[in-house]
C-alpha positions in Angstrom: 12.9 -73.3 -39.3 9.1 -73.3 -39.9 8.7 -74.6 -36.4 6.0 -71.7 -34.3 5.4 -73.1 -31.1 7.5 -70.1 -29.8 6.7 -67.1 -31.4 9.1 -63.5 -30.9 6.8 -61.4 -29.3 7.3 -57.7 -30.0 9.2 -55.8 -27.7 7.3 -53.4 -25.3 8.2 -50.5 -23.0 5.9 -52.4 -19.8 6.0 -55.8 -18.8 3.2 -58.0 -20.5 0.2 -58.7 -17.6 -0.3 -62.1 -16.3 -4.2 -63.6 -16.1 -5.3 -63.1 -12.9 -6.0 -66.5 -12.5 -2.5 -67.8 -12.0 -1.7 -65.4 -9.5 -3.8 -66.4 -6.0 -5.4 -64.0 -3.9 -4.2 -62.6 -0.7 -0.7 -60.6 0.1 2.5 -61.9 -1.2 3.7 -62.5 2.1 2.1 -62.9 5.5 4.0 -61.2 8.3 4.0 -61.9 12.0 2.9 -58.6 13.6 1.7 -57.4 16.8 0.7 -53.3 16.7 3.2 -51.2 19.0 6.1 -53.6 18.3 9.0 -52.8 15.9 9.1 -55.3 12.6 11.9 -57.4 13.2 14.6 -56.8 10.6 14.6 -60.8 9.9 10.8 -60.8 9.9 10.3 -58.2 7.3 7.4 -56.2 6.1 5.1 -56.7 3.2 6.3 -55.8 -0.1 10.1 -55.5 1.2 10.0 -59.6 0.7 9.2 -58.7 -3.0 12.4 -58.9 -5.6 14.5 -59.5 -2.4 16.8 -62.1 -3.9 17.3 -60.3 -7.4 18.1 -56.8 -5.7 20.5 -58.6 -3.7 22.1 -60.3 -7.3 21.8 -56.4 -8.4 23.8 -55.4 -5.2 26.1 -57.5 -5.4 26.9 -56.7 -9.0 27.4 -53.3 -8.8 29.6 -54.1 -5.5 31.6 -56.6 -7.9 31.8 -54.1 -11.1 32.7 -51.2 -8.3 35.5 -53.2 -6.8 36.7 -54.7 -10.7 37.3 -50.1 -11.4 38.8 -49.6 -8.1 41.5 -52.3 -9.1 41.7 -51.5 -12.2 42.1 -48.1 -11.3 45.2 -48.7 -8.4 46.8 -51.1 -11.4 46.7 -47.9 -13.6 48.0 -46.1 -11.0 51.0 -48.3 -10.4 51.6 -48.3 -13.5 51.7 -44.8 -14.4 54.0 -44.4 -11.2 56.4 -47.1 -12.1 57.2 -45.4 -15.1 57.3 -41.9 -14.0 60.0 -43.4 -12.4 61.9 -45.6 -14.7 61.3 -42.1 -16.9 63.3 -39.9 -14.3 65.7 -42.5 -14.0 66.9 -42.8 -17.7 66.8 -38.7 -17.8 69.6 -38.8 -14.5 71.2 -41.6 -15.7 71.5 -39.1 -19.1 72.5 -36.5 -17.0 75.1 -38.5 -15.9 76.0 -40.2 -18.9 76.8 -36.3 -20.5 79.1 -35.0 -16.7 81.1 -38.0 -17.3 81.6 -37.2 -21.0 82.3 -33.8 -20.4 85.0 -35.0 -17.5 86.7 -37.5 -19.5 87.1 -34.8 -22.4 88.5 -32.3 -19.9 91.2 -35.3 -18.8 91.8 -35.9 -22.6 92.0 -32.1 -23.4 94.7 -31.8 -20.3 96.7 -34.6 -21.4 96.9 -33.5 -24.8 98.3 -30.2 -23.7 100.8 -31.7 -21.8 101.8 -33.9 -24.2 102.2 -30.8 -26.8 104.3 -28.9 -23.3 106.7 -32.3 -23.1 107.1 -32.0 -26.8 108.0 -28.8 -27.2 
């Protein structure tokens, strides 16, 4: 609990500088050039070298969070489809349901009146 070897430092709106000494001189990348030619795409410039690998992991996780939506998105789509359709289908098969009442009481209705014409 009391341990301090590892203080919290303060949170700060710019990234803390490191001593110069631990950095050594020169550019952060030395690039095969010759003047007039074009930089080759897999010999890149200086300074394009720089955070290479971590906007790549950036990249890719905004391809991966992008693709997650747009399946998320079809599913909903499906879904919402699917039951649209069972929904139309249980209003037709109501539909239905209500002709073939109103049928069979028009066959009832008839052979009531002819039983009442047979009796009389």
């Amino acid at each position: 609990m009391t341990d301090t070897r590892f203080p919290k430092r303060r949170p700060m709106d710019k990234p803390r500088r490191k001593r110069a000494s631990t950095k050594p001189p020169g550019p952060y990348a030395w690039v095969q050039y010759t003047p007039g030619e074009p930089i080759l795409p897999n010999r890149p410039n200086e300074g394009s070298v720089k955070r290479r690998n971590e906007k790549k992991r950036l990249r890719q996780r905004r391809a991966f969070i992008l693709a997650e939506k747009k399946k998320r998105k079809a599913q909903l789509q499906e879904a919402n489809r699917k039951k649209n359709i069972k929904r139309v289908e249980r209003k037709m098969a109501a539909v239905a349901r209500e002709r073939a009442w109103a049928q069979r009481l028009a066959e009832l209705q008839q052979l009531e009146e002819e039983k009442k014409k047979s009796m009389a």
